[in-house]
ZAMARGU-4260 file (C-alpha; in steps of 0.2 Angstrom, whole numbers, plus 5000, padded with zeros to 4 digits):
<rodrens>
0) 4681/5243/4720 | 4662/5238/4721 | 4651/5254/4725 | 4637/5250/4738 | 4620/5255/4736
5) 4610/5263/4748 | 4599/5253/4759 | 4582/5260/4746 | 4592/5255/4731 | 4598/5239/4739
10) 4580/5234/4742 | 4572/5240/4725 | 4588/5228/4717 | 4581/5213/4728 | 4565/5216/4724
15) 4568/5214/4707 | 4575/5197/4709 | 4560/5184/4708 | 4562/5171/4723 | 4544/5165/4724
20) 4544/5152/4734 | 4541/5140/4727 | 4552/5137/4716 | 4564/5150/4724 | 4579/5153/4717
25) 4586/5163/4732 | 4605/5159/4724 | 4604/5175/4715 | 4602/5186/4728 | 4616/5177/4738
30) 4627/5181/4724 | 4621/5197/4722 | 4624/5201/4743 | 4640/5191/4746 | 4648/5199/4732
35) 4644/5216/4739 | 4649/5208/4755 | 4666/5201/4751 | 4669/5218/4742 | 4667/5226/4759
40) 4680/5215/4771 | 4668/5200/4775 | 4670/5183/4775 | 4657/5174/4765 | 4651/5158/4761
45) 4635/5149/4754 | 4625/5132/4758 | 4611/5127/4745 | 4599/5111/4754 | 4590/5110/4734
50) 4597/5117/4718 | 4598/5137/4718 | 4589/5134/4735 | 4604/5145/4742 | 4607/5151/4761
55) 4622/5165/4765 | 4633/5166/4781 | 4645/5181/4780 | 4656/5185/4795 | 4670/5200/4797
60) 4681/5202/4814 | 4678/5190/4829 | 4695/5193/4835 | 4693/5198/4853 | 4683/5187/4867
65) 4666/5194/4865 | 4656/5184/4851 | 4648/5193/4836 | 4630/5200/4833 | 4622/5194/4822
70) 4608/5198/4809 | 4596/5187/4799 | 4583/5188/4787 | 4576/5176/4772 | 4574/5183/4753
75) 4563/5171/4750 | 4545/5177/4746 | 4526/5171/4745 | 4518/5170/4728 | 4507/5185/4723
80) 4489/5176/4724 | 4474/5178/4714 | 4471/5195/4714 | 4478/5206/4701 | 4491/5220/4707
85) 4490/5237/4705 | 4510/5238/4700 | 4523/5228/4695 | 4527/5216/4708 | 4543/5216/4703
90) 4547/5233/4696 | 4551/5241/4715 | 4545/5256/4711 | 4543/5271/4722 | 4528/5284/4723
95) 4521/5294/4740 | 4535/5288/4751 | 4532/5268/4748 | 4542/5256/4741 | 4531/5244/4732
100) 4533/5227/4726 | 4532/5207/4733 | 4542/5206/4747 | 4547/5225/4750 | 4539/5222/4769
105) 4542/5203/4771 | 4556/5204/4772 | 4569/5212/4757 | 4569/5228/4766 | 4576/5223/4782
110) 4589/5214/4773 | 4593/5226/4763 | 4595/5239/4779 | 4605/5228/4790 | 4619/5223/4774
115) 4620/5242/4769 | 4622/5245/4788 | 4635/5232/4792 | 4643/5238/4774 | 4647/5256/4782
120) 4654/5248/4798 | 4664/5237/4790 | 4680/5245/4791 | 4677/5248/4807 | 4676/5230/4814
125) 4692/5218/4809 | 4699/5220/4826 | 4682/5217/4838 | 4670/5206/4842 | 4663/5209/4822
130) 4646/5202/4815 | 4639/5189/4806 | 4624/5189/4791 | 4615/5174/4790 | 4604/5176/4775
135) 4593/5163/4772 | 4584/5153/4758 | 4567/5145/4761 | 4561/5154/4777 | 4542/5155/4770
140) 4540/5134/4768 | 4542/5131/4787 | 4564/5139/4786 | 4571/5126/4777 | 4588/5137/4775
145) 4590/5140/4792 | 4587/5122/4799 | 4597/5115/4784 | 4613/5129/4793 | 4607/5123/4810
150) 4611/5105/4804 | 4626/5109/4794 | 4633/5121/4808 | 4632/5102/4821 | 4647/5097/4810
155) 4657/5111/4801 | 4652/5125/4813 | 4645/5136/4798 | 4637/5149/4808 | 4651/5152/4819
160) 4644/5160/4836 | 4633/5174/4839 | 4630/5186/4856 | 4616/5191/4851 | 4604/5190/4837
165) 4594/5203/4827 | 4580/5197/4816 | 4574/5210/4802 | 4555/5204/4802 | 4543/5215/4798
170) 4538/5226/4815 | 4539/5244/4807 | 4554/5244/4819 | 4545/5240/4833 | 4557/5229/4843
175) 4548/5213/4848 | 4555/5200/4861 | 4547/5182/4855 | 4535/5173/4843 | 4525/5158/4845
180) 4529/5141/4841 | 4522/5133/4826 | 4518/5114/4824 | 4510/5110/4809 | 4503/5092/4809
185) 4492/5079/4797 | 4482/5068/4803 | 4475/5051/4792 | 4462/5040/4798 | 4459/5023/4786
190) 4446/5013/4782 | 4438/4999/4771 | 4432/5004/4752 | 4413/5000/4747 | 4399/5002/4735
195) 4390/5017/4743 | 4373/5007/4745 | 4380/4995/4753 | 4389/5004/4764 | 4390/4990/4780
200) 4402/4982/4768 | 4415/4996/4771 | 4422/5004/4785 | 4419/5023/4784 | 4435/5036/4787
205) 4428/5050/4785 | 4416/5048/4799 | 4434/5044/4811 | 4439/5058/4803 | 4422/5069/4809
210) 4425/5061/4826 | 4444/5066/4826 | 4439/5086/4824 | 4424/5085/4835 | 4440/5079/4849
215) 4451/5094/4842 | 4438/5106/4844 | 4436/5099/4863 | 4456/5096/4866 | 4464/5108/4881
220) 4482/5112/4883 | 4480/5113/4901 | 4494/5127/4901 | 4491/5145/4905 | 4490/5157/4895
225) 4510/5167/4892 | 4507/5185/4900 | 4514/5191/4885 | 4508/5180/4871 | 4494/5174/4877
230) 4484/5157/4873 | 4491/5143/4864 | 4478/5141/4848 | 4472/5124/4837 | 4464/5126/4821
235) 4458/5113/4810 | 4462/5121/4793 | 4460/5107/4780 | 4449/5091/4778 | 4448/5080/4764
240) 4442/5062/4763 | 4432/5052/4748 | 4435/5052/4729 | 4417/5048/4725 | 4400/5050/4732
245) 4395/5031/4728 | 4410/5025/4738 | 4414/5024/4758 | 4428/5031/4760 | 4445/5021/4764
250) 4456/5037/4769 | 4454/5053/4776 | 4466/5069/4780 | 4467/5084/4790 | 4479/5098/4793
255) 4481/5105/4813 | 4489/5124/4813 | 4493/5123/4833 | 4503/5140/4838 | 4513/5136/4856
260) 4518/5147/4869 | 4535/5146/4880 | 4536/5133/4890 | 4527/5122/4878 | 4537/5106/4870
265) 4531/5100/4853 | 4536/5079/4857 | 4525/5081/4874 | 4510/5090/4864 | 4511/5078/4850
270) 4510/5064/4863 | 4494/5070/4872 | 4487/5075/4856 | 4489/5053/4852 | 4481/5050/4866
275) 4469/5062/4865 | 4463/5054/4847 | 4464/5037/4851 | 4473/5022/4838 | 4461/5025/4823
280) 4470/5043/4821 | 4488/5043/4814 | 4498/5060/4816 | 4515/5066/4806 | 4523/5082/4808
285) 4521/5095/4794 | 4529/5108/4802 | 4540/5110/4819 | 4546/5128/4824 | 4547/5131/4843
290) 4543/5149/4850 | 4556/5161/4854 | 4556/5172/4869 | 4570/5184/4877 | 4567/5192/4894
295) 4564/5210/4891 | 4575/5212/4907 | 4589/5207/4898 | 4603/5220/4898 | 4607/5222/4878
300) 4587/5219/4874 | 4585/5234/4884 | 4600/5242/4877 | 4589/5240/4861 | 4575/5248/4870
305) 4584/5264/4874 | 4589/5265/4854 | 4572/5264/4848 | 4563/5273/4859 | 4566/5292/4852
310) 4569/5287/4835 | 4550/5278/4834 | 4546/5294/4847 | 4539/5280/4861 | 4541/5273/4878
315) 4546/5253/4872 | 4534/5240/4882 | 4538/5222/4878 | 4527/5215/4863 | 4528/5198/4854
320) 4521/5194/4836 | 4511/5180/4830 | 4522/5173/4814 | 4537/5161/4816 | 4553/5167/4811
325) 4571/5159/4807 | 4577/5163/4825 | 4566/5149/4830 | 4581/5137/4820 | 4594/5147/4821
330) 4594/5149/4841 | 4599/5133/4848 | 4614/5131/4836 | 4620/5150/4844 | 4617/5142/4861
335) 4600/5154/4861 | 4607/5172/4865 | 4593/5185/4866 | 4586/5189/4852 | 4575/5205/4847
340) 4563/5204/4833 | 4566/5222/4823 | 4563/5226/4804 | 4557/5241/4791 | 4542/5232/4783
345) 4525/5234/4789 | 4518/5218/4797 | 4500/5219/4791 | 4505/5219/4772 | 4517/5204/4774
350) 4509/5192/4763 | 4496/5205/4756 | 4493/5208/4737 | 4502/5227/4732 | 4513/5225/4747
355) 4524/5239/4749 | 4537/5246/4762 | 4539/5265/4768 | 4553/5270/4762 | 4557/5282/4778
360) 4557/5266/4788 | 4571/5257/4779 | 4581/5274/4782 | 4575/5274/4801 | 4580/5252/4802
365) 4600/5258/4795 | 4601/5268/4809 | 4594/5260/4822 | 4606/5244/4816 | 4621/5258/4815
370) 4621/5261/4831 | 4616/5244/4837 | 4633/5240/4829 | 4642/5254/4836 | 4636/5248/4854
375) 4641/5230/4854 | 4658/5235/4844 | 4662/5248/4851 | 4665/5256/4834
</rodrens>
């Protein structure tokens, strides 16, 4: 018989797995998880879109006519940056209360709560509506796992079906209803090569390019802002044109980082943003991850509500948070059930050099998910 860590140990044991991403390597941790998994009554399977690029789906129960929850989180993580850290990334060691390490906040903690959780209950749920893991590869690079499951799931139905979804983000267990949308776009504009003193013998794309962020810093949505997440936002983050001083330039880039708001479609904005820039600017999609919002009216969002409220010692208001998460993918294959956004980590050090995680947090996320379990079982 496998013996389950704790939700602390279960964290500092995924921390010690390096999935930098890139290249990755999530497969050991699906390993890792489904054999704990399997071990404990589920039913598990793995999906990989690139070698050891490797997404898990475990399922228990489902027998009665009320679909699962679900939970989902990534084990993928950024690479550690420039800076020099303080500790090990990747020793997960523990002093004053914080677990520390890459990925302790963003995200290994709330996957390590939600599997040692779902572990406990496991017993408990052959005969009801059960749960389903979808762990995922690839969430940090725009959620390659969870749109590769999404795509997989139109076919073989490898998701199965979900109620409702839980995502173990990073929001110091603060339960959040949506996200913005992110579109990431390039945008190219071409020209004519020529000696840089002769210049009218070459048509110049850097200067189309200049003329294509002067429209960007002009271009409106002409949408309101969301009451809850406010403006939709476009940010020029990257220009490159030229390989030489004494050249006109034939070819020029930039990167567009737009972040939508509900109500917002991707194809329609991409459209106005064509006509916006006219036929010497050619866009491509970099990156294409729709908002995701549940009215906080929603009987089981505030069923979540009441949960959370004493054990974070605070009257719940609806929030949102700014970063995409798989839930953006994973919704419209689940037929979009509401969705709360509810993890351990700490939001501001995702992504941070010496990230860490309070350790009293992944204690509060396993019960918190205990008895999000125990309510939609009935166990």
């Amino acid at each position: 018989m496998t013996v389950t860590p704790g939700a602390v140990a279960l964290t500092q044991a995924l921390v010690r797995m390096n999935t930098v991403n890139p290249p990755g390597h999530e497969d050991q941790c699906a390993a890792f998880l489904g054999e704990l998994l399997e071990g404990a009554g589920f039913r598990c399977t793995t999906h990989a879109f690139a070698p050891r690029r490797t997404s898990l789906v475990a399922r228990i129960g489902g027998s009665s006519g009320k679909p699962p929850l679900c939970f989902t989180g990534h084990v993928d993580v950024v690479p550690l940056g420039a800076a020099p850290w303080s500790r090990d990334p990747f020793a997960a060691e523990i002093a004053d209360g914080r677990l520390h390490g890459r990925g302790s906040s963003d995200m290994k903690s709330g996957v390590a709560a939600f599997v040692a959780a779902t572990i406990e209950a496991a017993p408990r749920l052959a005969s009801g509506p059960g749960l389903s893991l979808v762990i995922t590869a690839g969430e940090e690079t725009g959620c390659e796992g969870a749109f590769h499951l999404a795509q997989l799931h139109k076919v073989e139905r490898v998701l199965g079906t979900a109620g409702a979804l839980v995502v173990a983000e990073p929001t110091s267990n603060y339960p959040l209803v949506g996200h913005k949308g992110a579109f990431w776009l390039k945008a190219t504009t071409r020209g004519v090569t020529a000696h840089g003193s002769m210049p009218e013998r070459g048509d110049n794309a850097v200067y189309k390019a200049a003329r294509a962020v002067s429209a960007l810093e002009r271009f409106e949505f002409g949408v309101a802002p969301d009451a809850l997440m406010g403006r939709a936002t476009l940010n020029v983050g990257t220009f490159r044109g030229g390989l030489n001083v004494n050249s006109v330039p034939d070819a020029a880039e930039l990167g567009i980082d737009i972040r939508t708001i509900p109500g917002q479609r991707h194809a329609e904005l991409l459209g106005c943003l064509c006509r916006h820039l006219g036929p010497e600017v050619e866009l491509a999609t970099v990156l294409d991850v729709e908002s995701v919002y549940t009215d906080p009216a929603n009987a089981w969002v505030q069923r979540v509500f009441a949960v959370m409220a004493p054990l974070l010692g605070e009257a719940i208001v609806p929030r949102s948070v700014t970063y995409f998460t798989d839930a953006a993918a994973l919704l419209p294959a689940y037929g979009t059930p509401p969705t709360v956004i509810l993890g351990p980590g700490e939001p501001q050090l995702a992504h941070q050099t010496d990230e860490y995680c309070f350790v009293h947090r992944i204690e509060q996320a396993v019960v918190a998910y205990r008895e999000l379990i125990r309510e939609w079982c009935g166990s």
